[in-house]
ROSERO-243171 format. One record per residue (C-alpha): x, y, z. Coordinates in steps of 0.2 Angstrom, whole numbers, plus 5000, padded with zeros to 4 digits. Layout:
BEGIN
(pakol (X,Y,Z))
...
! end
This chain:
BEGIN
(pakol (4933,5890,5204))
(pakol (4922,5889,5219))
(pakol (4928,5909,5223))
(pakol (4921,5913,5205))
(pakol (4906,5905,5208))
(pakol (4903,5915,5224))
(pakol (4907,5930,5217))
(pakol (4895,5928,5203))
(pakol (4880,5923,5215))
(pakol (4885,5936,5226))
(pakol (4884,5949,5211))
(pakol (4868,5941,5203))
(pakol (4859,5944,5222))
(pakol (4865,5963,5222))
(pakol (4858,5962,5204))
(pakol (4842,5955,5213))
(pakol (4840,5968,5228))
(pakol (4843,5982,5216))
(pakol (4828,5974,5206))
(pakol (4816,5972,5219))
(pakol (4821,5989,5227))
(pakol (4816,5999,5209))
(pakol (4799,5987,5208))
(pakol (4793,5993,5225))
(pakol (4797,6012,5221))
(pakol (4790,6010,5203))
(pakol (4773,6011,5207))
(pakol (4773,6023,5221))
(pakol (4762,6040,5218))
(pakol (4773,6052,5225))
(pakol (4761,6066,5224))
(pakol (4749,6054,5233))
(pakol (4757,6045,5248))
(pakol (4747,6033,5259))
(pakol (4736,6040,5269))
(pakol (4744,6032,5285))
(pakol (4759,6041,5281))
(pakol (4752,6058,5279))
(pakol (4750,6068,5296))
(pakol (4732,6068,5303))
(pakol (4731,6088,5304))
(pakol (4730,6088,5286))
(pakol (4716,6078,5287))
(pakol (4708,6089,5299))
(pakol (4702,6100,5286))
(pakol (4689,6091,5276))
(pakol (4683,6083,5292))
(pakol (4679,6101,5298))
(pakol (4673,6108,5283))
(pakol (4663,6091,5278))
(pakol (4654,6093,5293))
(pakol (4648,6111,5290))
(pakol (4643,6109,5271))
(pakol (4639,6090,5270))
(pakol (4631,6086,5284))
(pakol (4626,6102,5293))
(pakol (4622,6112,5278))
(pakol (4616,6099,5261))
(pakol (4599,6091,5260))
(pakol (4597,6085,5278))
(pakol (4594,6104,5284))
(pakol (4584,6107,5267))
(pakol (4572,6095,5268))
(pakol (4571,6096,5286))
(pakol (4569,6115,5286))
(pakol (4551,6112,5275))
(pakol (4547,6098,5290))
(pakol (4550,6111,5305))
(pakol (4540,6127,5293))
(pakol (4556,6137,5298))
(pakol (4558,6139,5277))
(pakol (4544,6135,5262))
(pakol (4549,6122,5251))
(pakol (4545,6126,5233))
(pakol (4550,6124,5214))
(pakol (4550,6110,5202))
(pakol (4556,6098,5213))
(pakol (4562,6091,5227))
(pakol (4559,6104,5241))
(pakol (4541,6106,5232))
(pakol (4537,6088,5232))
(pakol (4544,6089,5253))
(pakol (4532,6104,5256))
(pakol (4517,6092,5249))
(pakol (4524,6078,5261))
(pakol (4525,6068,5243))
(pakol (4529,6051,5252))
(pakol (4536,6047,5238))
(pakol (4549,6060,5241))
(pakol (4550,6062,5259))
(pakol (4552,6041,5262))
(pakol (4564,6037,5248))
(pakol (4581,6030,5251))
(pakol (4587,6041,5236))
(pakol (4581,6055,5245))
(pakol (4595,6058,5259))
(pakol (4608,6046,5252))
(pakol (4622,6058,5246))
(pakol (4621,6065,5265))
(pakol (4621,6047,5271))
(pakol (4637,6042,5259))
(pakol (4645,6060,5264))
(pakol (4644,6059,5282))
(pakol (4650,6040,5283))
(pakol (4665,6044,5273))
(pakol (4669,6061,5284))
(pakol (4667,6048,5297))
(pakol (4680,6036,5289))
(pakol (4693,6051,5289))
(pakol (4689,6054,5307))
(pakol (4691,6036,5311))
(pakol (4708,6038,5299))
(pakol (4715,6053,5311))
(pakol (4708,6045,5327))
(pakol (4719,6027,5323))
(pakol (4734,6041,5320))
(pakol (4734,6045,5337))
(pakol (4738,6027,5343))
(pakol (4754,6019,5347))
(pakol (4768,6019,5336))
(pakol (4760,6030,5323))
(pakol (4762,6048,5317))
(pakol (4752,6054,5326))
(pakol (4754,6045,5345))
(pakol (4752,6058,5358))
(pakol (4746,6070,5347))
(pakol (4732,6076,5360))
(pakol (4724,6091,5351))
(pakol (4724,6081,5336))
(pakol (4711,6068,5346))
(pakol (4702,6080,5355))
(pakol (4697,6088,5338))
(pakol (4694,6070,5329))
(pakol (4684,6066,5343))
(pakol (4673,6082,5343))
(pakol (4669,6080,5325))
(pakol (4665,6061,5327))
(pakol (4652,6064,5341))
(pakol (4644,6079,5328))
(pakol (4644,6068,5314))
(pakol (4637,6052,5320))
(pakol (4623,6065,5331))
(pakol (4617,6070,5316))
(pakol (4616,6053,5308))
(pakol (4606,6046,5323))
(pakol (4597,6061,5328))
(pakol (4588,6058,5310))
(pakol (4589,6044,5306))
(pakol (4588,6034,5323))
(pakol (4597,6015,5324))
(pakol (4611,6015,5313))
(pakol (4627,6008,5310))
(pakol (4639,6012,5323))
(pakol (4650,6000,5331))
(pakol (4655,5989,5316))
(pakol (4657,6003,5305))
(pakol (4670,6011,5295))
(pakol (4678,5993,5295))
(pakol (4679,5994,5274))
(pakol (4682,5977,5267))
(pakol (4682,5968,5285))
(pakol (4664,5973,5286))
(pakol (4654,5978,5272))
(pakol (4637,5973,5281))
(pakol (4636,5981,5298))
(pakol (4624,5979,5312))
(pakol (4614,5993,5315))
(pakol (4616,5999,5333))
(pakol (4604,6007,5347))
(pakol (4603,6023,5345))
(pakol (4602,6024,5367))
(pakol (4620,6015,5366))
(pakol (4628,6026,5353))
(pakol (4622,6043,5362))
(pakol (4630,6034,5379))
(pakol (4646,6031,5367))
(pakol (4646,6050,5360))
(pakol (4643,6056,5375))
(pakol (4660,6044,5382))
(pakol (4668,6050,5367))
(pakol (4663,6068,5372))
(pakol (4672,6067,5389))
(pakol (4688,6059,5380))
(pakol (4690,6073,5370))
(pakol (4688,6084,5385))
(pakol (4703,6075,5394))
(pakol (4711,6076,5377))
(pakol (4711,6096,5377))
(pakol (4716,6098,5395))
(pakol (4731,6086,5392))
(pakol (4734,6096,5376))
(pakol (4735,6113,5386))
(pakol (4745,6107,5400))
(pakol (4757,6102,5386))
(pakol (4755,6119,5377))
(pakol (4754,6109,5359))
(pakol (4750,6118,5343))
(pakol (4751,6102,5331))
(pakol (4737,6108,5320))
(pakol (4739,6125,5320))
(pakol (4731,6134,5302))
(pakol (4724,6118,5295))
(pakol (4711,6121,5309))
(pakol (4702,6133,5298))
(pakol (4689,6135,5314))
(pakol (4699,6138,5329))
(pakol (4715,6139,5322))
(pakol (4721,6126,5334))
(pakol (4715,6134,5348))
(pakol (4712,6119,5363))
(pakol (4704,6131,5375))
(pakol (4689,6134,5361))
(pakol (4689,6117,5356))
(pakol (4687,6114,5373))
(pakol (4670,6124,5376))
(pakol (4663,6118,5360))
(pakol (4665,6100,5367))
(pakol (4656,6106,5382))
(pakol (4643,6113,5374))
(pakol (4640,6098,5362))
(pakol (4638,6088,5379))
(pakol (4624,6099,5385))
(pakol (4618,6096,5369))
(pakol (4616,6078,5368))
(pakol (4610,6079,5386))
(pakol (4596,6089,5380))
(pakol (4592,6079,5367))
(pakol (4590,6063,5377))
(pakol (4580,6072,5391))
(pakol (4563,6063,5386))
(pakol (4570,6048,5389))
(pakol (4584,6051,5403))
(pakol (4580,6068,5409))
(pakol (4598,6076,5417))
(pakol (4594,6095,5415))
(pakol (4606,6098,5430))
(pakol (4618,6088,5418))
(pakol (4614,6100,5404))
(pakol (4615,6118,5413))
(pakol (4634,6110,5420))
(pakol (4641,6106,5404))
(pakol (4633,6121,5394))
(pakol (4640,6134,5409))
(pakol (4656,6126,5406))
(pakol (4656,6130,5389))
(pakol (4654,6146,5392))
(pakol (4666,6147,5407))
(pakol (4680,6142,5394))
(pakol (4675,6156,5382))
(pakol (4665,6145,5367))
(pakol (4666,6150,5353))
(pakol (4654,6145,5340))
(pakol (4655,6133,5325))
(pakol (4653,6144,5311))
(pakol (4662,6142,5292))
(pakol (4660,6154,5279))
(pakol (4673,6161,5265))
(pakol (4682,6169,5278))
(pakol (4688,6156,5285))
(pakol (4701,6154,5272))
(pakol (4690,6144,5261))
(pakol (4685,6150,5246))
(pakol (4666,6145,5245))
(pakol (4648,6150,5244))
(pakol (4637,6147,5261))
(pakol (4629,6128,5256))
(pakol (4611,6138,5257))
(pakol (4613,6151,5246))
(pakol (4620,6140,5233))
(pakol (4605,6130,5233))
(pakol (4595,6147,5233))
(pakol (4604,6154,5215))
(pakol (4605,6138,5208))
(pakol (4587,6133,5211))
(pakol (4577,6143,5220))
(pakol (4569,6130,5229))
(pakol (4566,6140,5244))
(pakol (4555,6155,5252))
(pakol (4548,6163,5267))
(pakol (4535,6152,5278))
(pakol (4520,6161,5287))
(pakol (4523,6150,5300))
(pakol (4538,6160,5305))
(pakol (4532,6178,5299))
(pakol (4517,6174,5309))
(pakol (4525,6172,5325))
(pakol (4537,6187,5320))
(pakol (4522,6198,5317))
(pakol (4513,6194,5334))
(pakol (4530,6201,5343))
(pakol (4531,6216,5332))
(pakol (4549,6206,5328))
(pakol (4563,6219,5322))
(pakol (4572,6205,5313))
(pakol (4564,6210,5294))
(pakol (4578,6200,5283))
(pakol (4567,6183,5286))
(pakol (4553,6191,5274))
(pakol (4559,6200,5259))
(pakol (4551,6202,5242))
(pakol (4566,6200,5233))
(pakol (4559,6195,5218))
(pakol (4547,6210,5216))
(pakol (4532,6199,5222))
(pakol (4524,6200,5242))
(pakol (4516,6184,5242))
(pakol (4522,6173,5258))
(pakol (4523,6153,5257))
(pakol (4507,6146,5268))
(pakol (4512,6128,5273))
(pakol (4505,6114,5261))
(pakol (4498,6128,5248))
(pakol (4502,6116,5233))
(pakol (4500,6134,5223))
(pakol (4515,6141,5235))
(pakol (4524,6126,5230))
(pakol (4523,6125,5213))
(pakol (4530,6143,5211))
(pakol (4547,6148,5205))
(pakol (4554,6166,5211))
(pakol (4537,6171,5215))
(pakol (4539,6170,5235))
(pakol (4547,6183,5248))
(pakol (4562,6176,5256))
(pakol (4575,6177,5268))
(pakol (4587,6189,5264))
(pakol (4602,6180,5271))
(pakol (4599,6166,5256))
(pakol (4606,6181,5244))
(pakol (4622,6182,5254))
(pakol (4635,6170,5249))
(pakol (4648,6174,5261))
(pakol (4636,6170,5278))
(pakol (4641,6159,5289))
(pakol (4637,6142,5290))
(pakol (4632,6138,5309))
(pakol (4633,6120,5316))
(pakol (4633,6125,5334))
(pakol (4629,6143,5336))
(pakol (4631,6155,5352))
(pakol (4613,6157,5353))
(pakol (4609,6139,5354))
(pakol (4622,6135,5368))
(pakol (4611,6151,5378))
(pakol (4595,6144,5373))
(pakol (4599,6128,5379))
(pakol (4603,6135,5395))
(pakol (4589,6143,5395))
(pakol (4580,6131,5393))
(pakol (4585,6121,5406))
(pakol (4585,6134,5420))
(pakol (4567,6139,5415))
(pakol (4562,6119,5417))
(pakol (4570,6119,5434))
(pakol (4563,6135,5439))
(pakol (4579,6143,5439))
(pakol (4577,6163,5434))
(pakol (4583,6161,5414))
(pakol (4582,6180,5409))
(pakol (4602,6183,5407))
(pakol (4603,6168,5396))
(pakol (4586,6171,5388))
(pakol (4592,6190,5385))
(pakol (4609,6184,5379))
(pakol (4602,6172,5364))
(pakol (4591,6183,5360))
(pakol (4607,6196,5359))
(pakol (4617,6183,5348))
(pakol (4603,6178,5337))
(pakol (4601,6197,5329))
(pakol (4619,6200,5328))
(pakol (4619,6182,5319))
(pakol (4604,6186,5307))
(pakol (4611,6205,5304))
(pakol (4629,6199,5300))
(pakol (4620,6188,5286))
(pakol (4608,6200,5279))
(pakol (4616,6209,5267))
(pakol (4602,6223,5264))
(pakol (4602,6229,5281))
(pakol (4584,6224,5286))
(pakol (4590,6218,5302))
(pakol (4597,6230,5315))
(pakol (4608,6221,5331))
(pakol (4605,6237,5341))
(pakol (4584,6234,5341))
(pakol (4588,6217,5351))
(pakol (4585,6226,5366))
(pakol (4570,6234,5363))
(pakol (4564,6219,5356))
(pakol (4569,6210,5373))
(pakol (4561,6223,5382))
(pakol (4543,6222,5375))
(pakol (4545,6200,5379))
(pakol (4545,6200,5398))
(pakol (4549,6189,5409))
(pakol (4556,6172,5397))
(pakol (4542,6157,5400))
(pakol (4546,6141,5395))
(pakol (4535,6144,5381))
(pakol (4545,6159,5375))
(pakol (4561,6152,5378))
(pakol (4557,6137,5363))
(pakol (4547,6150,5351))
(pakol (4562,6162,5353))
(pakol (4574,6147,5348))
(pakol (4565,6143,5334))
(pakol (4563,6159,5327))
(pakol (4581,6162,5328))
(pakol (4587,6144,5321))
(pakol (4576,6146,5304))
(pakol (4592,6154,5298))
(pakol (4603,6136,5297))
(pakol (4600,6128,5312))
(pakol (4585,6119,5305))
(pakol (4592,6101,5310))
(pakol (4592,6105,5329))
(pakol (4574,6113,5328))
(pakol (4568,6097,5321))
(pakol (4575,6087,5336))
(pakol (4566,6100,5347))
(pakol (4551,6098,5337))
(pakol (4551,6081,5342))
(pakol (4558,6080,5360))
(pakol (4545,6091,5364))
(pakol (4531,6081,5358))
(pakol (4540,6066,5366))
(pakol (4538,6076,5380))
(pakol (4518,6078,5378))
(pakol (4523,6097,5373))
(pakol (4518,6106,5356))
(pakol (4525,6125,5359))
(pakol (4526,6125,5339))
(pakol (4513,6125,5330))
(pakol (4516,6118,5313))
(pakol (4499,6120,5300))
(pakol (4504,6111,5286))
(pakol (4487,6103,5282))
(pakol (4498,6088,5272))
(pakol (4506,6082,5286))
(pakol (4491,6072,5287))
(pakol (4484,6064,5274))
(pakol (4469,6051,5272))
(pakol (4469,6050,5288))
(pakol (4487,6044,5290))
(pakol (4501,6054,5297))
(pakol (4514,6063,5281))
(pakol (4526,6071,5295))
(pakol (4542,6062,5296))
(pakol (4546,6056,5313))
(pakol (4565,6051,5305))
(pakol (4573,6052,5287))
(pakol (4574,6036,5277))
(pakol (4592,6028,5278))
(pakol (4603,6029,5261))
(pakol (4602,6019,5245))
(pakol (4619,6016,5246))
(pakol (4615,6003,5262))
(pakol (4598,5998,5257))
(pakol (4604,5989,5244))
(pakol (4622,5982,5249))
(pakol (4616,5977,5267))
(pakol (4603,5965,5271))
(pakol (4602,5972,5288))
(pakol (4598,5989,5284))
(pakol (4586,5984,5269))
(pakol (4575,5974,5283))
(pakol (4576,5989,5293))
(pakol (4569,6000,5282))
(pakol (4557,5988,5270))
(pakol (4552,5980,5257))
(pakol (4538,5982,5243))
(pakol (4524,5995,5249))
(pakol (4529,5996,5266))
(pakol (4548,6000,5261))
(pakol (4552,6017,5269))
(pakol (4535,6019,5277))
(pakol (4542,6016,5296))
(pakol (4546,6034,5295))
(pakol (4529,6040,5297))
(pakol (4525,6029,5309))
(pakol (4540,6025,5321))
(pakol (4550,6037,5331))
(pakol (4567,6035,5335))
(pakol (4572,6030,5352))
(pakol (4576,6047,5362))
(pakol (4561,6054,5357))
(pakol (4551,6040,5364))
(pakol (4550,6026,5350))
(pakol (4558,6009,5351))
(pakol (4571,6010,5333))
! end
């Protein structure tokens, strides 16, 4: 009796096993597998392409674009309202929010691939996979801080363990980056002594080459260097990591339908589906007084010559009615986050403040930039061959030059970086651009955004960014009065 009773329980917990083994398979999604389970260099992807088209490429470099009068914001709304300085536009946590939500989730994907790379998971050991997850971290949390100054940074991308962040200094995140920076470096050398490919085509920018991955982190060093320099000059620090770049053959970050992605460039979408953009005399002006070859900045390509004049509320109000760029018209140009130009300019730069003879890296940016704006221009107003004439009638590069020939060449898509040079500078007690938008003051109180307003999203769901940014009539005004931290402010 007592060996039929054992059988039964025996076949009764069999019965139970088999139960529970169908329930925990019942609910899988086999089309969708949890994500810690997936293989980071799938992931490695978005996080390149969100980079280039959210955060490099949406409404940061739009707005900012009109801030820096590299491109005259027009139309019925919102870049018309940021070419008036509307404060209610320009200080709005609506404003930047979807930039804000897209960066931070890129970043939790980063985060994702980075916590792959740890012990015991899919990843471990995967070098190249954290050099590249470490790159795009640095670029994306740059671009967050750059514009918008203390943010959320060390508490972040926690999900449910932390919904309410603190906000970090924006002097100890870029000393973070700028660690991260050097980790990805290490990461890459390891990766080529180990000859691994573990990415391979889902690299859609290098293809999963280390060695350009490499130069690029190099060059983002020199970068963040730079940008610091008001408050922690290191220009010797700069020319060293931006030689290196080139010493290991950069190669700049650029996304366009070529890159196996088939999509329009983020600016020219934005151009055919509203028309919010046009040609800025502050530009054509600067262009005109060097006789500059580069003619696909100024086109009438709506049958009408009429140039945008900064703040000209009738300019603004326009629709189709402005010249512009030519390159707006051209889907399938690329998409720069770091562009061989700027790497030489900031080179440039550098040499020329330590008066080191900068006329090869001056010559070379200059060089890049019109093969740059003649590849984009799909009329043909721009010829690369004229660069050298061009350079010719320049003469010897001055410090001066060196920034008005960065800015000319970045009011194709670098517009972001301008507006951190903008800024430095006047940190620095500089002003080599002149911006004439007669809005960015206004009863006597300055309209020119020193920072972009933090995101909606925060504001509301975390008391601490709320404080930072305001309540009532004050809420968002901080921006026209407090600079961030690198460029000589205290938030």
């Amino acid at each position: 009796m007592f060996k039929k009773f054992l059988s039964l329980s025996l076949i009764a917990l069999s019965f139970a096993a088999c139960t529970e083994d169908v329930m925990d398979d019942i609910n899988k999604d086999e089309a969708n597998p949890a994500v810690d389970i997936v293989d980071a260099k799938f992931q490695i992807t978005d996080a390149i392409m969100s980079t280039a088209y959210s955060t490099y490429g949406g409404a940061y470099a739009w707005y900012v674009s009109s801030y820096t009068e590299q491109v005259f914001g027009t139309g019925d709304n919102q870049l018309r309202k940021a070419e008036l300085r509307n404060s209610n536009e320009t200080a709005a946590s609506t404003t930047f929010n979807n930039e804000w939500n897209a960066t931070y989730t890129n970043l939790m994907n980063i985060k994702q691939i980075l916590d792959k790379t740890g012990k015991g998971k899919i990843n471990e050991g995967h070098n190249d996979v954290a050099g590249i997850a470490n790159v795009l971290w640095v670029l994306n949390f740059e671009a967050l801080t750059d514009l918008h100054g203390d943010i959320p940074y060390s508490q972040a991308l926690q999900g449910l363990d932390n919904m309410q962040p603190d906000l970090d200094s924006q002097l100890d995140i870029y000393a973070d980056l700028l660690k991260r920076i050097e980790d990805a470096i290490k990461a890459f050398d390891m990766a080529i002594a180990n000859e691994e490919s573990n990415v391979g085509s889902q690299d859609i920018l290098y293809g999963g080459d280390c060695k350009k991955w490499k130069a690029l982190a190099y060059a983002v060093k020199a970068r963040l260097l730079l940008n610091q320099s008001a408050v922690k000059a290191d220009y010797d620090g700069v020319i060293e990591a931006a030689q290196a770049a080139v010493d290991n053959g950069f190669s700049p970050f650029a996304i366009s339908a070529f890159n196996g992605v088939d999509c329009d460039n983020p600016w020219s979408a934005y151009f055919w589906s509203r028309y919010y953009v046009g040609s800025c005399k502050t530009v054509v002006d600067l262009m005109n007084e060097r006789a500059d070859a580069r003619g696909s900045y100024n086109l009438p390509l709506f049958g009408k010559n009429v140039v945008g004049e900064p703040g000209n509320e009738e300019h603004a109000r326009s629709i189709r009615t402005l010249n512009c760029p030519g390159w707006m018209d051209n889907g399938a140009q690329v998409q720069n986050v770091f562009s061989t130009h700027e790497l030489y300019f900031i080179l440039a730069e550098a040499k020329a403040r330590k008066n080191i003879d900068a006329t090869a890296e001056f010559e070379k940016a200059i060089t890049d930039a019109f093969n740059d704006w003649a590849d984009a221009d799909p009329y043909g107003y721009t010829n690369a061959d004229d660069a050298a004439d061009y350079i010719a009638s320049l003469g010897t590069p001055t410090l001066k030059e060196i920034m008005i020939q960065k800015y000319i060449a970045s009011a194709r898509d670098e517009q972001i970086q301008t507006y951190n040079d903008i800024r430095r500078c006047k940190a620095l007690g500089e002003e080599f651009i002149t911006l004439t938008n007669p809005k960015n003051i206004q009863g006597g109180a300055n309209r020119w955004p020193l920072r972009l307003p933090y995101g909606n999203s925060d504001v509301i769901s975390n008391p601490k960014v709320a404080a930072a940014f305001g309540t009532g009539a004050d809420a968002g005004a901080y921006i026209f009065t407090e600079k961030c931290r690198i460029y000589g402010g205290s938030r």
